[in-house]
C-alpha positions in Angstrom: 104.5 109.6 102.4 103.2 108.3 105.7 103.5 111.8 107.1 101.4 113.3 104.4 99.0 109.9 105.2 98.8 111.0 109.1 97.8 114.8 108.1 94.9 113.5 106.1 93.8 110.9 108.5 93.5 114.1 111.1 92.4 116.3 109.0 89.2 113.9 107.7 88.3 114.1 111.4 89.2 117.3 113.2 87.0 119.5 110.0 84.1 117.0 110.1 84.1 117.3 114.2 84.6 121.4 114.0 81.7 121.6 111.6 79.0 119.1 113.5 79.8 120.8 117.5 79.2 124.0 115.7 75.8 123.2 114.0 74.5 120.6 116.4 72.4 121.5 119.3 73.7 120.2 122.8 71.8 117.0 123.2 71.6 113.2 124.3 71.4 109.9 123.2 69.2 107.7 125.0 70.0 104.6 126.2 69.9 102.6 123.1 72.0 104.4 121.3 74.4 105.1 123.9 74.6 100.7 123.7 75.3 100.6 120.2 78.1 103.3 120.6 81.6 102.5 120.9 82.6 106.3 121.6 80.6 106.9 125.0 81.7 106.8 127.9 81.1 104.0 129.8 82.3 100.7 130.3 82.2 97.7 128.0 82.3 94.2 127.9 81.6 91.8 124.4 82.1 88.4 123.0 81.6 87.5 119.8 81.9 84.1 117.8 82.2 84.5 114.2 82.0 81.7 111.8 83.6 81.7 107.9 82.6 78.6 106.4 83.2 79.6 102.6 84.9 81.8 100.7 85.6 82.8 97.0 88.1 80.7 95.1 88.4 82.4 91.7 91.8 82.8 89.9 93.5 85.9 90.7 95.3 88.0 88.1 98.3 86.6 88.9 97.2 83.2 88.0 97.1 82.0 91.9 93.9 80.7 93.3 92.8 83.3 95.9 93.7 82.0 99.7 91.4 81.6 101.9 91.1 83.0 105.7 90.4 81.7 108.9 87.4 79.3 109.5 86.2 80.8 112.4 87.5 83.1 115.4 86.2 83.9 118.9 86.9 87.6 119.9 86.6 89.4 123.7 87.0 93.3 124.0 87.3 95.6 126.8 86.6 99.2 127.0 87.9 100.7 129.9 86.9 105.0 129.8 89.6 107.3 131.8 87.8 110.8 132.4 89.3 113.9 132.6 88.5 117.8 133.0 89.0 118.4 129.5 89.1 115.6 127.5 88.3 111.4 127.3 90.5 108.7 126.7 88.6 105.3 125.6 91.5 102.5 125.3 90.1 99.5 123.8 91.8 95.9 124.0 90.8 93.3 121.6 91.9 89.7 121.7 90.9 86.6 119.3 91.3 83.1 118.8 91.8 82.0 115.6 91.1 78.8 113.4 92.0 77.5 109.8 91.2 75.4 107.5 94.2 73.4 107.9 93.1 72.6 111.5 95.6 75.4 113.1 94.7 77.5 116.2 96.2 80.2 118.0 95.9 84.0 119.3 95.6 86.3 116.5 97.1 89.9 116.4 96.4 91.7 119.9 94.8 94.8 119.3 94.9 98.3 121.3 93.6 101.3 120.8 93.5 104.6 122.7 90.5 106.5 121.5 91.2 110.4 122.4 87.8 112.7 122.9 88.3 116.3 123.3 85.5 117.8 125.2 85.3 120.2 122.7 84.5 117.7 120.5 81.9 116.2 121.9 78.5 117.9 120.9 76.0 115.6 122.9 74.6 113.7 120.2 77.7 112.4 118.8 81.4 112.8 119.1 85.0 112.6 117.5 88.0 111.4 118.4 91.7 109.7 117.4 94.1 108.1 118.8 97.3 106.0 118.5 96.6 102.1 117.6 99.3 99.1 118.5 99.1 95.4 117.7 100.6 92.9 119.4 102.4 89.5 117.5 100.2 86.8 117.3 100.0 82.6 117.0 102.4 82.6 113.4 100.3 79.8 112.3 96.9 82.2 112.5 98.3 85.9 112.5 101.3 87.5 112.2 104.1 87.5 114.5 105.5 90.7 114.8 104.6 94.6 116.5 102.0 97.0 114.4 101.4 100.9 115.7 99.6 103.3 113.8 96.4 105.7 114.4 92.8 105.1 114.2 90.0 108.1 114.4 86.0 107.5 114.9 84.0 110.0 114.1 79.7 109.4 115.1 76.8 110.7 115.4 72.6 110.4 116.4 69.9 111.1 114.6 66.4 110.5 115.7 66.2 106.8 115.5 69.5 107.0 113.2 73.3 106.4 114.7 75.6 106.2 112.5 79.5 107.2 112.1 83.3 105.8 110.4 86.1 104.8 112.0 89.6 104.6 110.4 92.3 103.1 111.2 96.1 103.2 109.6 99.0 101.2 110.5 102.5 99.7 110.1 104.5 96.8 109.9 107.3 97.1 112.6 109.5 95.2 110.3 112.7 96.5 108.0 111.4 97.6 104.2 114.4 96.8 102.9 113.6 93.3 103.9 110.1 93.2 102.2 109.9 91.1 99.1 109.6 93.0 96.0 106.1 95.1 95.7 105.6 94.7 99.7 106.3 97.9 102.1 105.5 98.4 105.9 102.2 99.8 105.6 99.3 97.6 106.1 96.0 98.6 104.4 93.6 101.5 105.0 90.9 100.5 107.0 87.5 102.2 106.7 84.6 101.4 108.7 81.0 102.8 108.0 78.3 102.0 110.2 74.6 102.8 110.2 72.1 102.0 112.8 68.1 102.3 112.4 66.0 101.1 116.1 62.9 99.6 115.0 61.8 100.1 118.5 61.3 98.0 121.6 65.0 97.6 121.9 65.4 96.3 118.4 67.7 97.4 115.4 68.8 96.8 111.9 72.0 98.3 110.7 75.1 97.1 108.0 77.5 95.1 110.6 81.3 95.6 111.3 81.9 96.3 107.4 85.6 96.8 107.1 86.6 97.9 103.7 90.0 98.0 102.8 92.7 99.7 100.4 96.0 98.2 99.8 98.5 100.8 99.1 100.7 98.3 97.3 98.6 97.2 94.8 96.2 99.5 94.9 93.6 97.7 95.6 89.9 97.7 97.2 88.0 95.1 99.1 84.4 95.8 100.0 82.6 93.3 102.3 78.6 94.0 102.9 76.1 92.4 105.4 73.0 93.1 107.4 73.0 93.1 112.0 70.1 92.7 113.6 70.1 92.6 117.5 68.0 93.9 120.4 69.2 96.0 123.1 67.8 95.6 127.2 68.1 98.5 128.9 68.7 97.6 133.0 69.0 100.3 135.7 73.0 99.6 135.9 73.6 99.1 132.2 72.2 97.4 128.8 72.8 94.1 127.3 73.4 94.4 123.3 72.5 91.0 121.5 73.0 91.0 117.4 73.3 88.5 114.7 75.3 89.5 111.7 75.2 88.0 108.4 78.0 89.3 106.3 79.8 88.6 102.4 82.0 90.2 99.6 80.6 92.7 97.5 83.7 94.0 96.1 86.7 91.7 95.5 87.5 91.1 91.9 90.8 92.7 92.2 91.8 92.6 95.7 95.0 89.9 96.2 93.8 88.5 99.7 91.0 86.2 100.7 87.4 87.6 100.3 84.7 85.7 102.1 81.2 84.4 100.7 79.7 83.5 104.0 80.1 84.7 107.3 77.6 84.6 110.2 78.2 86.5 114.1 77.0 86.5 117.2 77.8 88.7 119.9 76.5 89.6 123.6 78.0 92.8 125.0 77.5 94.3 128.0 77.9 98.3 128.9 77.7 100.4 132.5 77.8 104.0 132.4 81.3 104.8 134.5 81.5 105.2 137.8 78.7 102.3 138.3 
């Protein structure tokens, strides 16, 4: 099963990629968009403070009262490019520092991930990529306390004023299954990440946040969170400064057996340089 899951995860990347380098023009982005994407090459540098004050409390099927998450977390990431003749590899480390609603603390999962660019798939305007994703054990009290490895893909693109794109990511539980509780298995759920991005101009934009759906394979479930980012970007000589607030909640959550949050607000201040500056 997880072999036939890997071969789909490649596949929904490497025919979408062929397609767009073969009918896309070799352009640009300009500045702006190159601050809003992830995928370019250059350097980056953001902190974010995220804030969960409520969340929904309804009676799950089971008869439990859905659990709640963390009350807030404070996340840095690093983007470090590594450029070569024929292709680009983006590794991305992600740490954060949990909070709960019992009055806990700690570092949460350690995130990092190895974006892989193919020249070949990179048509100007937009790119594709995958590559293999590991998390690190966390705090027990906020995250969990064991090794994840999986593989993530991104796949993006510019439009005009648009930018816009998805990035996936699949892992596992370095754990024994037979060891699971009944209805549990190593895999953690499917995460898909749509993104859309409109400038307004002046450095501003509006797009739909870090909207992080998710399908458990266990119990088959979907979780669908939806919010609104606004931020401004300042373009300087040696790099731009990216400045959002995000409002975010649940849209879809009826079924899904894990918290689901009602409120959520974010503020980040990133900070990119093309590489070799």
């Amino acid at each position: 099963m997880i072999k036939k899951m890997l071969t789909a995860l490649l596949f929904a990347f490497v025919v979408p990629v062929v397609t767009m380098n073969v009918a896309v023009a070799q352009e640009g982005q300009d500045d702006v968009s190159k601050a809003l994407d992830s995928t370019a090459t250059q350097w980056s540098f953001q902190t974010a403070y995220q804030v969960m004050p409520d969340y929904h409390d309804d009676v799950l099927s089971s008869g439990a009262t859905r659990p709640p998450g963390p009350t807030d977390y404070l996340q840095m990431r690093l983007v470090a490019p590594l450029a070569y003749d024929n292709f680009t590899i983006l590794p991305r480390l992600t740490l954060r520092h949990y909070e709960n609603s019992q009055g806990e603390s700690g570092i949460g999962n350690t995130e990092l991930f190895g974006l892989i660019i193919p020249k070949s798939w990179d048509w100007g305007t937009g790119r594709g990529g995958i590559g293999p994703l590991i998390t690190a054990p966390g705090d027990k009290a906020v995250a969990r306390d064991e090794w994840g490895y999986g593989v993530a893909g991104a796949l993006v693109n510019t439009k005009g004023k648009w930018f816009y794109g998805v990035l996936l990511t699949q892992s596992w539980r370095s754990v024994d299954p037979v060891a699971l509780p009944a209805g549990q298995s190593d895999t953690n759920p499917l995460g898909i990440a749509p993104f859309l991005n409109y400038q307004l101009g002046g450095g501003w934009f509006i797009g739909n946040g870090d909207m992080v759906a998710q399908y458990d394979w266990d119990t088959k479930k979907f979780y669908l969170p939806i919010g609104v980012r606004i931020g401004k970007v300042t373009v300087k000589p040696n790099g731009s400064w990216n400045v959002y607030f995000e409002y975010q909640t649940s849209l879809i959550y009826e079924d899904w057996p894990g918290a689901a949050v009602e409120n959520s607000y974010r503020f980040n201040v990133s900070y990119t340089w093309p590489l070799g500056k």
